[in-house]
FIMAR-581646 format. One record per residue (C-alpha): x, y, z; residue in three letters. Coordinates in pm, whole numbers, plus 50000, padded with zeros to 5 digits. Example, Ala and Ser with C-alpha at 12.3 -4.5 7.8 and 13.67 -1.06 7.14 Angstrom:
BEGIN
512304955050780ALA 513674989450714SER 
//
This chain:
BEGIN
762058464458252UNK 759108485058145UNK 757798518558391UNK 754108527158389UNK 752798552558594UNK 749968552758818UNK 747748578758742UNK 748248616558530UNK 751518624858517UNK 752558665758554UNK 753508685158272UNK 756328708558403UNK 757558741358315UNK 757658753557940UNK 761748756357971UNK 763968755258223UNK 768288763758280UNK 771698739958290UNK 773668751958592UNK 776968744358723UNK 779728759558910UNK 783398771058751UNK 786048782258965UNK 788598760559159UNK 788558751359528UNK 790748775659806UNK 792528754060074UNK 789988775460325UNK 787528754960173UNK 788968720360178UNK 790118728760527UNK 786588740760679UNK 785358703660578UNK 788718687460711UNK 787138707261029UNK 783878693960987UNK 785048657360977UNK 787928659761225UNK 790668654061026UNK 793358664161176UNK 796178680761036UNK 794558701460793UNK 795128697160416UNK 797668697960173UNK 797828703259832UNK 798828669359611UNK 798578678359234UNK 795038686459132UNK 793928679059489UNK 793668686459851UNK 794518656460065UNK 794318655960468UNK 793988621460661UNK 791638598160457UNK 790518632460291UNK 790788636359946UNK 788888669459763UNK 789238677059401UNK 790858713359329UNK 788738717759082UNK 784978728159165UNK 782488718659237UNK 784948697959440UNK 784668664259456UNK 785568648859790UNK 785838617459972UNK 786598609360315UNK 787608574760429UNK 788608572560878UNK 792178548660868UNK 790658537361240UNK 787258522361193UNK 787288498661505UNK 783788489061354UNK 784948486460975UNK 784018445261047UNK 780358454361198UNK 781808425861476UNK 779918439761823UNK 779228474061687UNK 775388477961586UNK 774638508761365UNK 774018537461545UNK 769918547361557UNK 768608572461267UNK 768228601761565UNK 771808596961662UNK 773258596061296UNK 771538627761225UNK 772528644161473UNK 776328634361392UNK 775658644161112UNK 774598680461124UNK 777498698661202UNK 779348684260862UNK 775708697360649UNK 775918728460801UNK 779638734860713UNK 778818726060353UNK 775748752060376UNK 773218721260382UNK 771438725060702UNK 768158731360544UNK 768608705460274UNK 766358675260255UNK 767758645260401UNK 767478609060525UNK 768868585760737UNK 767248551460677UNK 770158531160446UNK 772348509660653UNK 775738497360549UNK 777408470260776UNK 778098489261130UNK 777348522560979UNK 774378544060866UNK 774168562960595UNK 772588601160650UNK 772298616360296UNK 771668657960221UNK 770118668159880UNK 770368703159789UNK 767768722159634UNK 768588745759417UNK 766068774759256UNK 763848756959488UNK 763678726359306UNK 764588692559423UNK 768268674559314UNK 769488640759160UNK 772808629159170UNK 774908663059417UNK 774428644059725UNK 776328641860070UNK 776828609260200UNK 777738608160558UNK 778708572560668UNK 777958572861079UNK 779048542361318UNK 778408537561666UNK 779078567161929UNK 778088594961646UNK 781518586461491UNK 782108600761119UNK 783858569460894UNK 783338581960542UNK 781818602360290UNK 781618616959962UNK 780038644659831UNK 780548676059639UNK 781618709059848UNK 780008737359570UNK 776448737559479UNK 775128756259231UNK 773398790059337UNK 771058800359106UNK 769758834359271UNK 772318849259043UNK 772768829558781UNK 769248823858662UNK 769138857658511UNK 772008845658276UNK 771108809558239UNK 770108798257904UNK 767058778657917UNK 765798749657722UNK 762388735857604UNK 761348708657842UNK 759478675757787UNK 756208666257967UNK 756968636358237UNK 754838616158017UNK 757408623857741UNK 760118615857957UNK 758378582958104UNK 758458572457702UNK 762588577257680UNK 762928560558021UNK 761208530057823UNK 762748532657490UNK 764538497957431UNK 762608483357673UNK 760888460057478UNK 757418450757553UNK 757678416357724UNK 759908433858020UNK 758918440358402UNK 756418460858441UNK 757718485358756UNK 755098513158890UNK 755628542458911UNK 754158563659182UNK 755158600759172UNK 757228624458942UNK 759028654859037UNK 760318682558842UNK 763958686158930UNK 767188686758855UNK 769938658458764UNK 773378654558758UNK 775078648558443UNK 778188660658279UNK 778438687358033UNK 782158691157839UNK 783548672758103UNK 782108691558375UNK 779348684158634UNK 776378703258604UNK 772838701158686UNK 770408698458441UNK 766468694858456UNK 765158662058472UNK 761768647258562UNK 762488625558925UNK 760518591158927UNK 759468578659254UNK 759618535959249UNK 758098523259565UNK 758978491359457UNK 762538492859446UNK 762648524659702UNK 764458541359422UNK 764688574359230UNK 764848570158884UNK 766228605958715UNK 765368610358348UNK 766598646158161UNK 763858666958047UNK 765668684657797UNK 767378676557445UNK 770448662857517UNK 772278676257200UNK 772538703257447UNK 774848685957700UNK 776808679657379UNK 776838638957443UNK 777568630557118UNK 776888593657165UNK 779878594957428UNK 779358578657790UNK 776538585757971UNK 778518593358329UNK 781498609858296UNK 783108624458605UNK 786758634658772UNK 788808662258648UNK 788558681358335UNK 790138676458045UNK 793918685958024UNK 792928708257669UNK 794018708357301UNK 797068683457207UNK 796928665557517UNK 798208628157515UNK 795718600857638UNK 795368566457788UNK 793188542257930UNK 794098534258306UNK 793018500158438UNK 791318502858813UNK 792408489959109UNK 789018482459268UNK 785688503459337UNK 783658511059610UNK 780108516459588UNK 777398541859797UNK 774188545059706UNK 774668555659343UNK 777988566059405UNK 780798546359235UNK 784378552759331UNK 787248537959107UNK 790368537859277UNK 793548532859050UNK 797458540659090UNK 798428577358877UNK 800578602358823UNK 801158634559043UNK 800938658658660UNK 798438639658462UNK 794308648058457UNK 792448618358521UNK 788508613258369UNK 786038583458502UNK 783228570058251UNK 780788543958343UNK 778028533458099UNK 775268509158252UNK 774458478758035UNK 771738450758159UNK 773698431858445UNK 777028451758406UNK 778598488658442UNK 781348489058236UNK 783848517458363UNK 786818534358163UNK 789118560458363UNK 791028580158104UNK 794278596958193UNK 795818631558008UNK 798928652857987UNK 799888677157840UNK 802998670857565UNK 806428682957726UNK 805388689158064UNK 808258680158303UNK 807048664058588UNK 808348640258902UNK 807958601558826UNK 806148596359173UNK 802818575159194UNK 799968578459438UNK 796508563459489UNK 793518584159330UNK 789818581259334UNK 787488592859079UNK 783878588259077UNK 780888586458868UNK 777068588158986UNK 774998560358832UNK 771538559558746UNK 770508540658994UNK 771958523859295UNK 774468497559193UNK 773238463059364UNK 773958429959245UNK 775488441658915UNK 778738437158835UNK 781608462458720UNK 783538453858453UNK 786218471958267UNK 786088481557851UNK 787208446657771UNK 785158430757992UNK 787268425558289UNK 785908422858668UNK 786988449758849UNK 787148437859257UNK 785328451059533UNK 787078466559844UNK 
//
């Protein structure tokens, strides 16, 4: 499939900054979403992670989370229409503005089975995002049923003093790299706008944000997020294009590949959920080929740690490019992974 925009396309700034957040996540943190959602019971920490009831948030920031209710009485969509876009978003507000997104552009027009989806992207240095959202998942009654999302967002009032900054390609430029290996008898898709912006992509194993040009594709009402910069400087290395989870364990670690369970998939989220250990670091890849996104999770630890044989469930997830759809998810050797 081949893009072609409609009309002049922007140049952008000369150069622009990579941020991302370091740090860990408190339990006051964790517990203020638990809040948000009404989970009760508070949180508790598992490992690398905070867990409450259905509630799951990464330690490590920016804090991955997801948030699954054990008592959907509409989880079948039998007699329980999604609730209106007015009444989702209003559900939804008190969550955004616990996670400092009040302000933050939204919408509420994706419906999933009994549910509707409200989604919050921040801006950050007053430019628009790819990739951080929060996905709210609202069924009838203004009831919250899951979510995902990341609590920390990059501030860059600070920061951008200190940020290093990159040259930045045109949109035309980065049009050209969205079509590379296209081939020329493809699909022709339009496309209609382009925004200067930021994407989410992983840098040494860490999420960051890093500035992209934003394609607008009517067609296929999808975003389509192409980096504006080099990426020699996200150090990819030819390695997969969405890495997510935890960080890496370090120097000397010991690794292996960890087969998944099954995935779940919002929007362009893609949750891998897979039985591990309570001491071990655990990575998700996913690289998007034609019909398929093949997935690897990764697990480390470090050589000689002690630790308590217990196992638990886990979730790590990965953002894709674009919303998955009708394409399959296979693992490294090819296997289907299932669908919950």
């Amino acid at each position: 499939m081949r893009y072609r925009a409609e009309g002049d396309l922007p140049k952008g700034p000369e150069k622009a900054g990579v941020y991302g957040v370091d740090g860990s996540v408190s339990r006051e943190e964790a517990e203020r979403l638990a809040r948000a959602l009404g989970v009760a019971g508070g949180v508790r920490a598992e490992g690398d992670e905070w867990r409450g009831e259905g509630l799951t948030v990464a330690r490590q920031a920016p804090g991955a989370w997801s948030y699954v209710t054990k008592d959907d009485k509409c989880a079948a969509g039998k007699g329980c229409p999604a609730p209106g876009e007015t009444e989702a978003r209003e559900a939804a507000r008190p969550v955004f503005a616990a996670l400092g997104l009040a302000g933050a552009p939204s919408r509420g027009d994706e419906v999933r089975g009994a549910s509707r989806v409200v989604q919050a992207d921040p801006e950050v240095g007053g430019l628009p995002t790819d990739g951080w959202s929060t996905r709210l998942h609202i069924a009838a009654g203004g009831e919250i049923v899951g979510g995902t999302g990341r609590l920390d967002v990059p501030r860059t009032a600070e920061a951008e003093r200190y940020a290093v900054r990159y040259a930045v390609r045109s949109a035309a430029e980065s049009l050209a790299a969205l079509n590379e290996g296209a081939g020329k008898d493809g699909t022709v898709v339009s496309v209609a706008r382009a925004r200067f912006g930021l994407a989410a992509r992983t840098r040494e194993g860490r999420p960051v944000l890093v500035p992209a040009w934003l394609f607008s594709v009517p067609s296929r009402s999808a975003t389509l997020a192409q980096i504006a910069i080099d990426e020699r400087h996200l150090g990819s290395g030819g390695g997969p294009r969405h890495p997510g989870g935890a960080t890496s364990a370090g120097p000397g670690a010991a690794t292996r590949s960890v087969p998944p369970v099954s995935y779940a998939a919002a929007g362009r989220e893609l949750s891998l959920r897979f039985t591990g250990g309570v001491c071990a670091r655990y990575r998700a890849h996913a690289e998007e080929k034609g019909a398929q996104v093949r997935v690897h999770l990764t697990e480390e630890k470090e050589p000689g740690k002690v630790c308590v044989m217990v196992a638990k469930d886990l979730t790590r997830s990965v953002t894709l490019d674009r919303p998955l759809g009708d394409r399959t998810v296979v693992t490294t050797t090819g296997e289907s992974v299932p669908a919950v």
